[in-house]
C-alpha positions as CSV (number, residue, x, y, z in Angstrom):
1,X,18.4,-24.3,1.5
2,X,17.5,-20.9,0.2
3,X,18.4,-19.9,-3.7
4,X,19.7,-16.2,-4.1
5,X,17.7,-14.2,-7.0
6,X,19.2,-11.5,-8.7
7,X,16.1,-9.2,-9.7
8,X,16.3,-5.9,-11.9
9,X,14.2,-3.3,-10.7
10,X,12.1,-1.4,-13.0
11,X,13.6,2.3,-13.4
12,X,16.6,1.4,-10.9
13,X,20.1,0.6,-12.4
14,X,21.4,-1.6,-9.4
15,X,20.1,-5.2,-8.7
16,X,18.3,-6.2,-5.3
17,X,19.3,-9.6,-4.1
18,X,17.1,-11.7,-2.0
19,X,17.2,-15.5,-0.6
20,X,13.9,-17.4,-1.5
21,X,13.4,-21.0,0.0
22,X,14.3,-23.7,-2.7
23,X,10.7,-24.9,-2.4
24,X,9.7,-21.1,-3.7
25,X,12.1,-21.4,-6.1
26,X,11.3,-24.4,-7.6
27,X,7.4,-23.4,-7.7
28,X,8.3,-20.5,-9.0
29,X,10.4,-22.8,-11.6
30,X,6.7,-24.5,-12.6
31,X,5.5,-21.2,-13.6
32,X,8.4,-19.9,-15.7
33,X,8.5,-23.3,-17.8
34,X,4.3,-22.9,-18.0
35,X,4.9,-19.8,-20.0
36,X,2.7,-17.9,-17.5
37,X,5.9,-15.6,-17.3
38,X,9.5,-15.1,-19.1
39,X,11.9,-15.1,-16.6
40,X,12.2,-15.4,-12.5
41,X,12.1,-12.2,-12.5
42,X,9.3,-11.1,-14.1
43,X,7.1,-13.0,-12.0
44,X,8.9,-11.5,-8.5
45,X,8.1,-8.0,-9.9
46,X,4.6,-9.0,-10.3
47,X,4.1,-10.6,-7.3
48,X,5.4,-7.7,-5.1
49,X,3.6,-5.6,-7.4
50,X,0.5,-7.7,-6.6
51,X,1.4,-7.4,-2.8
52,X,2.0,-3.9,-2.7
53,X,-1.7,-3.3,-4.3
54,X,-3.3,-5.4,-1.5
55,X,-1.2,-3.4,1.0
56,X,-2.5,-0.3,0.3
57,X,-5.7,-1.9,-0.1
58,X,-5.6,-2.5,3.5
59,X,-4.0,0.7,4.4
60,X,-7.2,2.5,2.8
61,X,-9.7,0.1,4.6
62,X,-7.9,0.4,7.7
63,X,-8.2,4.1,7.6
64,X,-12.0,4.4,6.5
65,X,-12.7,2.2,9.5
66,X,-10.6,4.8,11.8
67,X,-12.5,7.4,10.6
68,X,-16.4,5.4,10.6
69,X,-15.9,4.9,14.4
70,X,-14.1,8.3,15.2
71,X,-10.9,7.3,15.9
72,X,-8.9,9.4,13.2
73,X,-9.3,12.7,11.8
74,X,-10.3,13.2,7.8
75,X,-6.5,14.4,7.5
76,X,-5.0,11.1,9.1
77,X,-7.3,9.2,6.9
78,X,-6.1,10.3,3.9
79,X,-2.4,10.3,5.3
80,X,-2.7,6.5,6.3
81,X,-4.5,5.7,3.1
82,X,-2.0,7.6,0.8
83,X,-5.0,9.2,-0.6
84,X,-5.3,13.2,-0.8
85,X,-7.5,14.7,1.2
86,X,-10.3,15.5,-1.5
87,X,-10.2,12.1,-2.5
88,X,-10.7,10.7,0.9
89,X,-13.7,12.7,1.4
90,X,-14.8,11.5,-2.1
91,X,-14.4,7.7,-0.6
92,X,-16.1,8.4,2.5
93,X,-19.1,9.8,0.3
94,X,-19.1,6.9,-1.7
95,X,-19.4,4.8,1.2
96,X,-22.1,6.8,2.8
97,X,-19.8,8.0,5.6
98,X,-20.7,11.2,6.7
99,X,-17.9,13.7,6.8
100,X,-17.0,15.2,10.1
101,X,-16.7,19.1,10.0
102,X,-13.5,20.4,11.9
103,X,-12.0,18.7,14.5
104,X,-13.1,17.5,17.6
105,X,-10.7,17.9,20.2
106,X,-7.8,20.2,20.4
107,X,-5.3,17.0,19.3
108,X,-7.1,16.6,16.8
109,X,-6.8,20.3,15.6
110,X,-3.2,19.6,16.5
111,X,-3.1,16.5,14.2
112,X,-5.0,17.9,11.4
113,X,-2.4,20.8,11.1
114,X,0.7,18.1,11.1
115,X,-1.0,16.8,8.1
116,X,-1.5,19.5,5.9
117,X,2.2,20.3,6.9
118,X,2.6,17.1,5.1
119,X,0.6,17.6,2.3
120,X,1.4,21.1,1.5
């Protein structure tokens, strides 16, 4: 059986619905009456919250790692990170990564000037 949540986006004026298992629910239920949160919905918003952080988390390792071994140009670095450009560079410093000067192959010219379509 699955409950249906109404939840009230932050900064949005329409509702999203969603089905949750009952056993969700019902945990989430535990945590309402603990007082660790008000309401239901509260705690949904702060969960995705939570899991959008760890995404882009990932997304950022992910795209360091691409560019460590070569596989990705600075520009799709900071594109699949959601990071700007100058930022990404100041990451890869950080980490001791050393920053590739201009691109390496003529796709990657090609891929670098898609980007800064993008970011321009």
């Amino acid at each position: 059986m699955h409950y249906i949540c109404n939840i009230q986006v932050i900064h949005m004026s329409e509702p999203i619905y969603i089905k949750i298992p009952e056993r969700i629910k019902e945990e989430a239920d535990l945590y309402v009456k603990s007082g660790f949160f008000d309401n239901r919905s509260e705690l949904i918003r702060e969960a995705l919250r939570e899991y959008l952080e760890g995404l882009r988390k990932k997304n950022l390792e992910m795209s360091v790692e691409l560019y460590r071994k070569g596989d990705i140009s600075l520009g799709k670095a900071a594109e699949l990170s959601g990071q700007g450009y100058e930022k990404m560079k100041e990451i890869l410093s950080e980490r001791q990564i050393p920053i590739r000067s201009g691109p390496e192959s003529l796709s990657e010219a090609e891929e670098d000037l898609q980007v800064a379509g993008k970011i321009l």
